[in-house]
Predicted model as a PDB file, atoms N, CA, C, CB and O in Angstrom, pLDDT in the B-factor column:
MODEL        1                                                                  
ATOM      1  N   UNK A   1      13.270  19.191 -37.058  1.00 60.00           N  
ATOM      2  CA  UNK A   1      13.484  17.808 -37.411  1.00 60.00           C  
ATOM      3  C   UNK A   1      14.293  17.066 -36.345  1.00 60.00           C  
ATOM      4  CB  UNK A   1      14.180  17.723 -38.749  1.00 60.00           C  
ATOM      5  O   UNK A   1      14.105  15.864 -36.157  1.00 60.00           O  
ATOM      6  N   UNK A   2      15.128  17.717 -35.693  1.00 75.00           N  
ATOM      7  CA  UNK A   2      16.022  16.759 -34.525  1.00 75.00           C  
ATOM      8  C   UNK A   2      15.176  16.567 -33.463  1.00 75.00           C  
ATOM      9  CB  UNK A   2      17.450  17.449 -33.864  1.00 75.00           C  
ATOM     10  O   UNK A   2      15.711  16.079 -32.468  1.00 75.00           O  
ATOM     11  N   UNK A   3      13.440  16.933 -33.363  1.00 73.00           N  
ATOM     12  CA  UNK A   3      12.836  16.117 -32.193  1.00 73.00           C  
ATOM     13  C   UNK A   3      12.450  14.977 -32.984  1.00 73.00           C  
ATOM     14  CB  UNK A   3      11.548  16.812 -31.319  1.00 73.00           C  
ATOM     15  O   UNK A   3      12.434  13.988 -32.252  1.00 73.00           O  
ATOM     16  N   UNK A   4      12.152  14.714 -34.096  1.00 78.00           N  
ATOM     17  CA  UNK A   4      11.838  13.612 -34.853  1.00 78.00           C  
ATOM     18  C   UNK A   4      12.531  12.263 -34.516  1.00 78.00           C  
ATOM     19  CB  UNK A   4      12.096  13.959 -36.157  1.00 78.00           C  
ATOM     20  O   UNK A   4      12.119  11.149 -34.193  1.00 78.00           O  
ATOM     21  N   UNK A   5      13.894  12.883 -34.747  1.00 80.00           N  
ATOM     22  CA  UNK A   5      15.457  12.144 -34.877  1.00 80.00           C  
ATOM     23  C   UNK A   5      15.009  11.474 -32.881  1.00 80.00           C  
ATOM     24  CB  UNK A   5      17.498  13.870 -35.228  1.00 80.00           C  
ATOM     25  O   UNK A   5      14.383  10.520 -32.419  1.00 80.00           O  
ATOM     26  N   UNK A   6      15.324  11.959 -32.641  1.00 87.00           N  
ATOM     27  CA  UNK A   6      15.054  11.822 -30.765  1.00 87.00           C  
ATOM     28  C   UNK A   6      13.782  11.162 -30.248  1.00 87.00           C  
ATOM     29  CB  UNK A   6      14.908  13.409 -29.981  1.00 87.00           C  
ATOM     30  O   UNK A   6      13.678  10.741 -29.096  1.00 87.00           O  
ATOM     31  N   UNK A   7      12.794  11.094 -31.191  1.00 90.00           N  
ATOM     32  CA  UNK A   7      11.477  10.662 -30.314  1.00 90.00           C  
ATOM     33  C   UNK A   7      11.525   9.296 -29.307  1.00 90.00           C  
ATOM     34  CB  UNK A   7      10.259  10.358 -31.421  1.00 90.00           C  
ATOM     35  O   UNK A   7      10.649   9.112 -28.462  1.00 90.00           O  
ATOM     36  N   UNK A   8      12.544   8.458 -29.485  1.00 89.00           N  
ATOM     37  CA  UNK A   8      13.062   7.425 -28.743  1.00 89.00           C  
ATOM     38  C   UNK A   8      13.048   7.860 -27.404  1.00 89.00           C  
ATOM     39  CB  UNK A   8      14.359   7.012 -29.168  1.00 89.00           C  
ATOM     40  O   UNK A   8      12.278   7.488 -26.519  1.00 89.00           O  
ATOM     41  N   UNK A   9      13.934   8.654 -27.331  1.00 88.00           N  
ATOM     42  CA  UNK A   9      14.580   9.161 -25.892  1.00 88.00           C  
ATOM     43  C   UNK A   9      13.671  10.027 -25.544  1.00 88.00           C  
ATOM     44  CB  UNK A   9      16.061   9.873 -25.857  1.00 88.00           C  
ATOM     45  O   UNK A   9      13.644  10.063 -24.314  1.00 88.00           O  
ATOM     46  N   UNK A  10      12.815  10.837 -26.063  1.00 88.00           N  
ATOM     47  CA  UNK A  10      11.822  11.344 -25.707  1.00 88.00           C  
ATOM     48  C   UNK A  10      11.003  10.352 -25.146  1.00 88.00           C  
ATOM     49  CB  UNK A  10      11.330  12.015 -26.624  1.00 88.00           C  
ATOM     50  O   UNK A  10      11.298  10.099 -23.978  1.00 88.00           O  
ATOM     51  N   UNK A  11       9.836   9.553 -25.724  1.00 91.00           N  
ATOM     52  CA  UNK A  11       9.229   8.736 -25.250  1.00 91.00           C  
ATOM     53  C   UNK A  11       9.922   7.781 -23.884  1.00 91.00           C  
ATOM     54  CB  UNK A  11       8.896   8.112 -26.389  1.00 91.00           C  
ATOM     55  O   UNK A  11       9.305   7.350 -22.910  1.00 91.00           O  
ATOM     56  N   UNK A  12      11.433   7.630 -24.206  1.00 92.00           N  
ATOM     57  CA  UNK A  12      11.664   6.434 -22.998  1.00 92.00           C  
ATOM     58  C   UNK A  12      11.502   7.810 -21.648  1.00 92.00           C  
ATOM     59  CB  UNK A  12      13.793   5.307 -23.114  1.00 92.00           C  
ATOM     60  O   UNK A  12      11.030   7.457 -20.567  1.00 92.00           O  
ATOM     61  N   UNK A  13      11.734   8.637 -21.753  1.00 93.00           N  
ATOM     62  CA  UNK A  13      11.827  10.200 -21.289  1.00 93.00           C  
ATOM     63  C   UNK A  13      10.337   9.931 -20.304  1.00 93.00           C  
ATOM     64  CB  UNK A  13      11.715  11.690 -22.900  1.00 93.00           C  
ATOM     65  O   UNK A  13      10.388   9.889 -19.075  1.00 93.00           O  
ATOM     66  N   UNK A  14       9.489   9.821 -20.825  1.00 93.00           N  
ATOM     67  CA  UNK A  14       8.204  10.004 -20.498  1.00 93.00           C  
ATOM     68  C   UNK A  14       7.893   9.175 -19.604  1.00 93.00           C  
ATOM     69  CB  UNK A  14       7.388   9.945 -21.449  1.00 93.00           C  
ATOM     70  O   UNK A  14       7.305   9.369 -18.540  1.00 93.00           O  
ATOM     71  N   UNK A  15       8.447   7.895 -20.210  1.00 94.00           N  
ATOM     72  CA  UNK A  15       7.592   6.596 -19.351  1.00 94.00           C  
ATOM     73  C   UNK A  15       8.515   6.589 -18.078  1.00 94.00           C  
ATOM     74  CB  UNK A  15       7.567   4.765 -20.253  1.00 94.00           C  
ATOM     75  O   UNK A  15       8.143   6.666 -16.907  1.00 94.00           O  
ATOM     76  N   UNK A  16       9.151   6.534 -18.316  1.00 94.00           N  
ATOM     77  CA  UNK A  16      10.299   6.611 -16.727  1.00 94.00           C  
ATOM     78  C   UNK A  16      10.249   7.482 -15.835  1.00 94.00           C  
ATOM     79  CB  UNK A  16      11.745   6.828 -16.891  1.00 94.00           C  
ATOM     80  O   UNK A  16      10.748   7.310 -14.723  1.00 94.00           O  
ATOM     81  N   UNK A  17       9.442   8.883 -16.309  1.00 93.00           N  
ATOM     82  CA  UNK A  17       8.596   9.758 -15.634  1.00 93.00           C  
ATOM     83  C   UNK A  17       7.364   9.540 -15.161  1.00 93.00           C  
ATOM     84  CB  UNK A  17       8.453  10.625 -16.242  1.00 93.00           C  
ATOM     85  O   UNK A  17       7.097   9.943 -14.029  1.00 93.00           O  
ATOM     86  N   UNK A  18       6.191   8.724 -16.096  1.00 92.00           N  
ATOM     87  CA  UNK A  18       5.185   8.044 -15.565  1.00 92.00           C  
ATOM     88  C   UNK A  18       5.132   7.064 -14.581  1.00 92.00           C  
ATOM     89  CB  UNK A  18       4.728   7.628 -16.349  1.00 92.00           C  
ATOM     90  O   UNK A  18       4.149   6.854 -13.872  1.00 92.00           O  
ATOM     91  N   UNK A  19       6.133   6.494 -14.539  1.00 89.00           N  
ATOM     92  CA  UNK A  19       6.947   4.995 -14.190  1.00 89.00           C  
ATOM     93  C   UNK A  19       6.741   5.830 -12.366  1.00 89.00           C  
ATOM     94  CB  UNK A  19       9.285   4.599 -15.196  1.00 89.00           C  
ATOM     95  O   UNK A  19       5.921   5.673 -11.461  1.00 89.00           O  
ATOM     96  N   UNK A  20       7.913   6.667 -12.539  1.00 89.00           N  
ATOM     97  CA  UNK A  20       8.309   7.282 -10.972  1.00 89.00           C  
ATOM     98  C   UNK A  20       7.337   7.902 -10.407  1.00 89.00           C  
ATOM     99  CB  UNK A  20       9.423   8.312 -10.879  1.00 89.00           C  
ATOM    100  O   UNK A  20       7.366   7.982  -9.179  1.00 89.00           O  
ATOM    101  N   UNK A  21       6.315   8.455 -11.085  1.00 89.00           N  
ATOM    102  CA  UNK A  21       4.953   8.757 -10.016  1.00 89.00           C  
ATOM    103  C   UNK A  21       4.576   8.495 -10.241  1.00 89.00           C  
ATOM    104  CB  UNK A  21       4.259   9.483  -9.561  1.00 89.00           C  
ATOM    105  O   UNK A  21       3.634   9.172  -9.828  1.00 89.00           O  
ATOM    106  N   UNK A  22       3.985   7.491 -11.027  1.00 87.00           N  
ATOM    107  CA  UNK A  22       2.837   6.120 -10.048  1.00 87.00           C  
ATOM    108  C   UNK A  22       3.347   5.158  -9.165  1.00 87.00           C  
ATOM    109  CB  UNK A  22       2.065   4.980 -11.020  1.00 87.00           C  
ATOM    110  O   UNK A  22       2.749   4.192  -8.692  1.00 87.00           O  
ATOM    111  N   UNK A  23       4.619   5.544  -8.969  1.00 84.00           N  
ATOM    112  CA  UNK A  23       4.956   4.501  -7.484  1.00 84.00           C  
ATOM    113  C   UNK A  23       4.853   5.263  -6.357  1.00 84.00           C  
ATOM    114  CB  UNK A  23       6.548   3.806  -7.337  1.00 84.00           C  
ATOM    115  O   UNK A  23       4.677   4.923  -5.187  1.00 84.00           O  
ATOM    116  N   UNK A  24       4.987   6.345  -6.859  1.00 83.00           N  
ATOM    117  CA  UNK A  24       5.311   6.899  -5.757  1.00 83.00           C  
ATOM    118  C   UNK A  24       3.640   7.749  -5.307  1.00 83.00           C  
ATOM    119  CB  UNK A  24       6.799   7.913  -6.075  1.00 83.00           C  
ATOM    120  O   UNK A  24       3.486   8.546  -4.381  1.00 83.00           O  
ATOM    121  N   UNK A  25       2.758   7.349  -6.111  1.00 83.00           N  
ATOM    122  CA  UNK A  25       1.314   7.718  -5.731  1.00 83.00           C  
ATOM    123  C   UNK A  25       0.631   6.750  -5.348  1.00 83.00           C  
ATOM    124  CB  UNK A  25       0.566   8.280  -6.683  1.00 83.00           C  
ATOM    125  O   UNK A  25      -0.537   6.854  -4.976  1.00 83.00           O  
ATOM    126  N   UNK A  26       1.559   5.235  -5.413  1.00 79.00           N  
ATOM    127  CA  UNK A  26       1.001   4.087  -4.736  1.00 79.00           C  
ATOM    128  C   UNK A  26       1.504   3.945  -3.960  1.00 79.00           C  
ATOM    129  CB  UNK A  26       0.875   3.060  -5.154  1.00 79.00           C  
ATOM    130  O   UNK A  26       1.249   2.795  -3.602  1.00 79.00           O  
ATOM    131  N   UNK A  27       2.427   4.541  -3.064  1.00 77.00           N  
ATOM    132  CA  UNK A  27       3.406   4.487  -1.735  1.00 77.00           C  
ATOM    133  C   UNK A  27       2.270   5.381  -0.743  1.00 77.00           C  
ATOM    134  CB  UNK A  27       5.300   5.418  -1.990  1.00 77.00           C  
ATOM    135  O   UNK A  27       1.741   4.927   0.271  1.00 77.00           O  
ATOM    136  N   UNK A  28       2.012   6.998  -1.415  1.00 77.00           N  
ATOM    137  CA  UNK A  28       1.783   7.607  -1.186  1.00 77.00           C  
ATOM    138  C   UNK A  28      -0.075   6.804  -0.399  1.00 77.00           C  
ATOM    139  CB  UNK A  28       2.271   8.531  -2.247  1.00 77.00           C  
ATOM    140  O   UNK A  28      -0.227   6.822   0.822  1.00 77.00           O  
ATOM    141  N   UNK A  29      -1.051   6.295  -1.199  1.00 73.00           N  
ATOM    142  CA  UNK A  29      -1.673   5.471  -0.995  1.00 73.00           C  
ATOM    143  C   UNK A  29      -1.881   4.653  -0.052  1.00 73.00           C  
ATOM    144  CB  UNK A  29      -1.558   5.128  -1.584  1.00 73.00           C  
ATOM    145  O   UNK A  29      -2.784   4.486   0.767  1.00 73.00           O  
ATOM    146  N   UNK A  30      -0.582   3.999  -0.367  1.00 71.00           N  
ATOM    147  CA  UNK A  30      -0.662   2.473   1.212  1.00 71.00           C  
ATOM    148  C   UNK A  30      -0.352   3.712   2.404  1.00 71.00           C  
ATOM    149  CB  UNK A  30       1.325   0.597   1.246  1.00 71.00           C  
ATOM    150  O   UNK A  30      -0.920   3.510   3.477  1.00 71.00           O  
ATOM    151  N   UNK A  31       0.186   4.509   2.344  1.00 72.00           N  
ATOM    152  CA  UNK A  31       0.878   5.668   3.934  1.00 72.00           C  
ATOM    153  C   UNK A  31      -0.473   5.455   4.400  1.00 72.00           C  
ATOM    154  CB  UNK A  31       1.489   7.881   3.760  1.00 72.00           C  
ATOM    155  O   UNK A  31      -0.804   4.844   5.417  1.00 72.00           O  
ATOM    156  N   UNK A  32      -1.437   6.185   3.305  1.00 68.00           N  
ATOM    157  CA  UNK A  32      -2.742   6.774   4.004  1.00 68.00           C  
ATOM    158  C   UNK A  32      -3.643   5.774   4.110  1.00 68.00           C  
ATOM    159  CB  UNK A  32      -3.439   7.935   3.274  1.00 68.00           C  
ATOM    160  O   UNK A  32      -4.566   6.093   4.859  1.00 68.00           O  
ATOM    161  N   UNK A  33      -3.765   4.385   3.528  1.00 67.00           N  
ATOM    162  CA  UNK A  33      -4.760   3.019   3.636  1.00 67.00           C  
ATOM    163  C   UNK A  33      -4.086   3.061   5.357  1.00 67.00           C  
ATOM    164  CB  UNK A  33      -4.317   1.180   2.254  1.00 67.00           C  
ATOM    165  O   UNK A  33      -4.833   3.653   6.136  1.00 67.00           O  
ATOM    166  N   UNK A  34      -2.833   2.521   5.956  1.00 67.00           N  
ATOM    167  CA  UNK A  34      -2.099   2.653   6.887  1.00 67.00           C  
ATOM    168  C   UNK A  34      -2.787   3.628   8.602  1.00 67.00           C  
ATOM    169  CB  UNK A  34      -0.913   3.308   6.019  1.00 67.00           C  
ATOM    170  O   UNK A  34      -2.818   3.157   9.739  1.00 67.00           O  
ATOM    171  N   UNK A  35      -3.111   4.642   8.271  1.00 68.00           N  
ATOM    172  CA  UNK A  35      -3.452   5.980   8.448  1.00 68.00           C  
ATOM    173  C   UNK A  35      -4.995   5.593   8.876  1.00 68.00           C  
ATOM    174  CB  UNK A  35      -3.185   7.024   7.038  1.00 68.00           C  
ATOM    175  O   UNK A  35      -5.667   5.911   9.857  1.00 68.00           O  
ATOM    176  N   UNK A  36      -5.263   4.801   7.766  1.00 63.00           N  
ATOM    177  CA  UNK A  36      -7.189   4.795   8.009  1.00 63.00           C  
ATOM    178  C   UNK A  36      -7.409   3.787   9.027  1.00 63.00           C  
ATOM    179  CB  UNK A  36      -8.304   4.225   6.466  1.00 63.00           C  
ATOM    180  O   UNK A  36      -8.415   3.819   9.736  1.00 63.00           O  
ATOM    181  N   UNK A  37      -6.314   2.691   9.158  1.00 64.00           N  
ATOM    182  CA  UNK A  37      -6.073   1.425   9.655  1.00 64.00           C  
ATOM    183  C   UNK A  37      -6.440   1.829  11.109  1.00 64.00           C  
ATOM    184  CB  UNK A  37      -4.547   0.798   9.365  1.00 64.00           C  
ATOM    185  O   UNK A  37      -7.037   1.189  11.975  1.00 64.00           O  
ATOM    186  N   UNK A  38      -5.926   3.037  11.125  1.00 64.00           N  
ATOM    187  CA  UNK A  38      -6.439   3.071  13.106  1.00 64.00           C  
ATOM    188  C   UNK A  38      -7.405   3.973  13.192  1.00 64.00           C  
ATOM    189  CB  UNK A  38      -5.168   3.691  14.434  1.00 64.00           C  
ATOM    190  O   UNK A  38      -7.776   4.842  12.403  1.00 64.00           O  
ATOM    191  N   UNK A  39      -7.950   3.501  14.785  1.00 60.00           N  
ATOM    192  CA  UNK A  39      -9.457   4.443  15.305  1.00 60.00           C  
ATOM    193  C   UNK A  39      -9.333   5.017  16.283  1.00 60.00           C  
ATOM    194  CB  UNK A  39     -10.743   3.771  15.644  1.00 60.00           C  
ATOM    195  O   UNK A  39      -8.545   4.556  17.108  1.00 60.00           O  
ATOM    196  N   UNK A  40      -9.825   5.852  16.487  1.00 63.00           N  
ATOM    197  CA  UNK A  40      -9.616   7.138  17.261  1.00 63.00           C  
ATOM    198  C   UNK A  40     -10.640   6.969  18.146  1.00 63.00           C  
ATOM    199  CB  UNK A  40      -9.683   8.530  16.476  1.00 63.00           C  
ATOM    200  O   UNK A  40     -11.634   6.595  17.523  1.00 63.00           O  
ATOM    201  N   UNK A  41     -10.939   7.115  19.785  1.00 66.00           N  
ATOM    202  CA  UNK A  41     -11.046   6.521  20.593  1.00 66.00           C  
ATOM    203  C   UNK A  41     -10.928   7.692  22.266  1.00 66.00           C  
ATOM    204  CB  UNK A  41     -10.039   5.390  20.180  1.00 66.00           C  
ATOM    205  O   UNK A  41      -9.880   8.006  22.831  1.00 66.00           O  
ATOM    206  N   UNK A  42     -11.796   7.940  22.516  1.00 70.00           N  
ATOM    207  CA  UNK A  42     -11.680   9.058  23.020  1.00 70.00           C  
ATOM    208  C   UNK A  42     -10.565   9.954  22.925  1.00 70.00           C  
ATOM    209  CB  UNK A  42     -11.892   8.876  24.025  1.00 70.00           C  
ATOM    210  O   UNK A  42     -10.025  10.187  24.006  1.00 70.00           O  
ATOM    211  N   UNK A  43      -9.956  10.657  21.667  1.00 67.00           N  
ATOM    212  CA  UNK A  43      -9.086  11.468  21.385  1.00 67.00           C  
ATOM    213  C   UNK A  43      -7.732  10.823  21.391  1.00 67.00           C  
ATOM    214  CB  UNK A  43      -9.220  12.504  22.187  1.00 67.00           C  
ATOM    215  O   UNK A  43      -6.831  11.661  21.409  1.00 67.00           O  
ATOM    216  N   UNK A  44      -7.268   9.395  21.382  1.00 70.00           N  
ATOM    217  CA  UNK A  44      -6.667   8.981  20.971  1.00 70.00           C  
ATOM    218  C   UNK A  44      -6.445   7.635  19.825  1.00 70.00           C  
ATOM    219  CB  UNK A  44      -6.399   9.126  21.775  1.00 70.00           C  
ATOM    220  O   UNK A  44      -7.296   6.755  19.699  1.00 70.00           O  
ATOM    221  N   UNK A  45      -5.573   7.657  19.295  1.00 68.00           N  
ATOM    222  CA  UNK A  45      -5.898   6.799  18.435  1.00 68.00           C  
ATOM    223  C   UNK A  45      -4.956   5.215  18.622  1.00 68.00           C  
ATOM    224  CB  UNK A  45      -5.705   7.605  17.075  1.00 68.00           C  
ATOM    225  O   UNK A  45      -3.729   5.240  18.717  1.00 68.00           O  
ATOM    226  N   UNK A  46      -5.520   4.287  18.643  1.00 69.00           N  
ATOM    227  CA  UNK A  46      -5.519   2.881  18.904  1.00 69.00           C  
ATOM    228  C   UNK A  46      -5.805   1.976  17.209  1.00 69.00           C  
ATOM    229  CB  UNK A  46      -6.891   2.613  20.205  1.00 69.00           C  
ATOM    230  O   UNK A  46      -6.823   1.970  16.516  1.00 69.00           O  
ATOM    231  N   UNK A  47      -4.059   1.088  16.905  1.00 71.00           N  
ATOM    232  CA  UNK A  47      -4.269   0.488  15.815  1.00 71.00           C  
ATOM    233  C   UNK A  47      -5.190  -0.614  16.122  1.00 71.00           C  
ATOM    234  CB  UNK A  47      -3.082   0.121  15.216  1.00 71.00           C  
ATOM    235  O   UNK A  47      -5.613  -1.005  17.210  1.00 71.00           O  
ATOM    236  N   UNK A  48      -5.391  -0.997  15.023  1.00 73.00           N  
ATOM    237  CA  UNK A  48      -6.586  -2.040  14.719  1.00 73.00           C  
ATOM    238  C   UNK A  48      -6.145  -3.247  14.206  1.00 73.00           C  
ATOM    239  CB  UNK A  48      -7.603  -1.545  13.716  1.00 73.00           C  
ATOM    240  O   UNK A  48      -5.676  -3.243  13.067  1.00 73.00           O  
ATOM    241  N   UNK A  49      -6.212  -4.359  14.883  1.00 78.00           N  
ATOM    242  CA  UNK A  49      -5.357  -5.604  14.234  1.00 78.00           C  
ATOM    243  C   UNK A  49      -6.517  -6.803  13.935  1.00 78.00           C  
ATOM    244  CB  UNK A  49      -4.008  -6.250  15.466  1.00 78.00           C  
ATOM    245  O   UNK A  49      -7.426  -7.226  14.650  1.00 78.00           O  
ATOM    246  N   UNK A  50      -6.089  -7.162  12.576  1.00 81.00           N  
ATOM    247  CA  UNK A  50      -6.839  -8.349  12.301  1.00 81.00           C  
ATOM    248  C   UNK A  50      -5.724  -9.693  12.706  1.00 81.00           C  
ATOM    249  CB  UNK A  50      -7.371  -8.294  10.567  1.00 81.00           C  
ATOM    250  O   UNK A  50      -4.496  -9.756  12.643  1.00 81.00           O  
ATOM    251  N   UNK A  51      -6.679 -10.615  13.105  1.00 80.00           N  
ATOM    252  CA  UNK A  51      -5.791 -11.796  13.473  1.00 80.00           C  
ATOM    253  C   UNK A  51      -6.725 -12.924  12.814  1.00 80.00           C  
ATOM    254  CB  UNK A  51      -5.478 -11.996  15.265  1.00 80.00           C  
ATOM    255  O   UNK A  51      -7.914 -13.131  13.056  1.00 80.00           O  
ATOM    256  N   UNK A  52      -5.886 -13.597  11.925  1.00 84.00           N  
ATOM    257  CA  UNK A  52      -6.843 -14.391  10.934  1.00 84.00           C  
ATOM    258  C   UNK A  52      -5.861 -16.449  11.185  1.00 84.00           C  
ATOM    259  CB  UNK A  52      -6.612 -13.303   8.632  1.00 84.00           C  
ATOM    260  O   UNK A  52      -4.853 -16.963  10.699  1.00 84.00           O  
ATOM    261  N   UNK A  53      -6.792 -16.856  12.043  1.00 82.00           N  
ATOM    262  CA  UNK A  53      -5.883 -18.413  12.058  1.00 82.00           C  
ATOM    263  C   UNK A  53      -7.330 -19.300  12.601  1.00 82.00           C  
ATOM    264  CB  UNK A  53      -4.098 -18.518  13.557  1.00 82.00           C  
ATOM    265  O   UNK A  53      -8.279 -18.886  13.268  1.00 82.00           O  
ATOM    266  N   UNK A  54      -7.113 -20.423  12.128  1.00 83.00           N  
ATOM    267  CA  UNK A  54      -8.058 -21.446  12.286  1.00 83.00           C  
ATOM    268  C   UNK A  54      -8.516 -21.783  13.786  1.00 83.00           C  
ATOM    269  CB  UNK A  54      -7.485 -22.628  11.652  1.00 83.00           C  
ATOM    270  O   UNK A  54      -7.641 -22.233  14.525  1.00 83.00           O  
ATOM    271  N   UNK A  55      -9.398 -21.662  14.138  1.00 81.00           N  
ATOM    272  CA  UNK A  55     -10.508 -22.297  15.302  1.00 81.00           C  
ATOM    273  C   UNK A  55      -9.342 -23.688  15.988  1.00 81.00           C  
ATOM    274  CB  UNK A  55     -12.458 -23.140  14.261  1.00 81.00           C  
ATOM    275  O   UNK A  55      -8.628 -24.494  15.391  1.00 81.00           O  
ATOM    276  N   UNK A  56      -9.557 -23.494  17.239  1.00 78.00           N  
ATOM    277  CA  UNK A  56      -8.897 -24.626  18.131  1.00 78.00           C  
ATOM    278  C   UNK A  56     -10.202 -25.462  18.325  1.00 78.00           C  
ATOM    279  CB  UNK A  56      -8.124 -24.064  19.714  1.00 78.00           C  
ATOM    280  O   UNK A  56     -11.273 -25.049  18.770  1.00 78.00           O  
ATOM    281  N   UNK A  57      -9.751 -27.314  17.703  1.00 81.00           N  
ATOM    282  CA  UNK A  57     -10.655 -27.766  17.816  1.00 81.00           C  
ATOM    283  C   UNK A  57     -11.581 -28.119  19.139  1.00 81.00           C  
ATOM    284  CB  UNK A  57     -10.341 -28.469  17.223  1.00 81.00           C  
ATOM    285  O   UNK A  57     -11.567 -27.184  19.939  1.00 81.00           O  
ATOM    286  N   UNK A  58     -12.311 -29.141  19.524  1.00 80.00           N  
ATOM    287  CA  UNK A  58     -13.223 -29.359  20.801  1.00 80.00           C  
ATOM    288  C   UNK A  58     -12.084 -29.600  21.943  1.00 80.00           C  
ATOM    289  CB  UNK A  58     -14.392 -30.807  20.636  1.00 80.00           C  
ATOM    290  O   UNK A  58     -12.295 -28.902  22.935  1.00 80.00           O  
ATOM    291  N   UNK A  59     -10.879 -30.460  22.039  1.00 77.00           N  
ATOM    292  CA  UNK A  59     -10.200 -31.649  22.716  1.00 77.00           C  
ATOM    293  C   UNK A  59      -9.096 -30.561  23.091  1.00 77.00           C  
ATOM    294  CB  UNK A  59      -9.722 -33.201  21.701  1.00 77.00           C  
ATOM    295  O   UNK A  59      -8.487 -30.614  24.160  1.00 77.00           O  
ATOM    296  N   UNK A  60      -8.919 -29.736  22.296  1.00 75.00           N  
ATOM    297  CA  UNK A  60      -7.235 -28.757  23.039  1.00 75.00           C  
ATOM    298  C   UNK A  60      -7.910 -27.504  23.549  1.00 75.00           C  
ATOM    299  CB  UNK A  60      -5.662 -28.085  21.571  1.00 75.00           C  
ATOM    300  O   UNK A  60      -7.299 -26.673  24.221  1.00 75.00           O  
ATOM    301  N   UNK A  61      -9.142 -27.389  23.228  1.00 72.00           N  
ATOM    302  CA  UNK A  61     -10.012 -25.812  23.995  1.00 72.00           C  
ATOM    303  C   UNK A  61     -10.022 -26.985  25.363  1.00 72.00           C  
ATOM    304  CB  UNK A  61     -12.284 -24.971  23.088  1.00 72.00           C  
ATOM    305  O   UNK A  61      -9.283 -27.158  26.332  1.00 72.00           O  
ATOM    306  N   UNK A  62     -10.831 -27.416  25.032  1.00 78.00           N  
ATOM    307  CA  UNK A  62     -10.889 -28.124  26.628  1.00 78.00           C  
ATOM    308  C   UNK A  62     -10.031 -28.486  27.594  1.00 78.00           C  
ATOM    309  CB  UNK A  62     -11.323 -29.160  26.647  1.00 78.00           C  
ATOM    310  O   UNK A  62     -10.219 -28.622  28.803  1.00 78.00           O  
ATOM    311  N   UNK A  63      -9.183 -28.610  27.012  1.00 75.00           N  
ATOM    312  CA  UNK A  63      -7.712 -29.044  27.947  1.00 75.00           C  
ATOM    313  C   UNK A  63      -6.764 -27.805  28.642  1.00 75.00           C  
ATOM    314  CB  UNK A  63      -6.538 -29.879  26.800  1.00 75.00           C  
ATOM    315  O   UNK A  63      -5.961 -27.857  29.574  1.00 75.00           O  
ATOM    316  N   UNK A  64      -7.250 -26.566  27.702  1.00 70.00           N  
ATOM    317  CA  UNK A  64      -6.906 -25.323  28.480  1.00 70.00           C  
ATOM    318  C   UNK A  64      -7.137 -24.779  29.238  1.00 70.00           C  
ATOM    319  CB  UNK A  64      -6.889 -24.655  28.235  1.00 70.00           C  
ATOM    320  O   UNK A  64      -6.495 -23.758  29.483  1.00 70.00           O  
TER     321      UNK A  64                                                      
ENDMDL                                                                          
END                                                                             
């Protein structure tokens, strides 16, 4: 009967255990998304960068 009495702390028990590895299996995750991010390249490996910004219009390309 005293796990009855306890199931509180049991359960908060659990989730705070669930809680700490799924962060830490979504850390674990981004390392290796990270990891995939670069390409390998005659036996070495070279990161990969996206560069995302708006087009220079007709009048300032030209002036460069």
């Amino acid at each position: 009967m005293n796990v009855l009495k306890n199931m509180e702390a049991i359960f908060l028990a659990a989730a705070v255990l669930v809680g700490v590895t799924s962060a830490a299996q979504a850390a674990s995750v981004a390392k290796h998304a990270r990891y995939d991010a670069q390409v390998t390249i005659e036996g070495q490996q070279m990161a990969v960068v996206k560069v995302t910004a708006k087009r220079l219009p007709a009048a300032p390309k030209a002036a460069i």
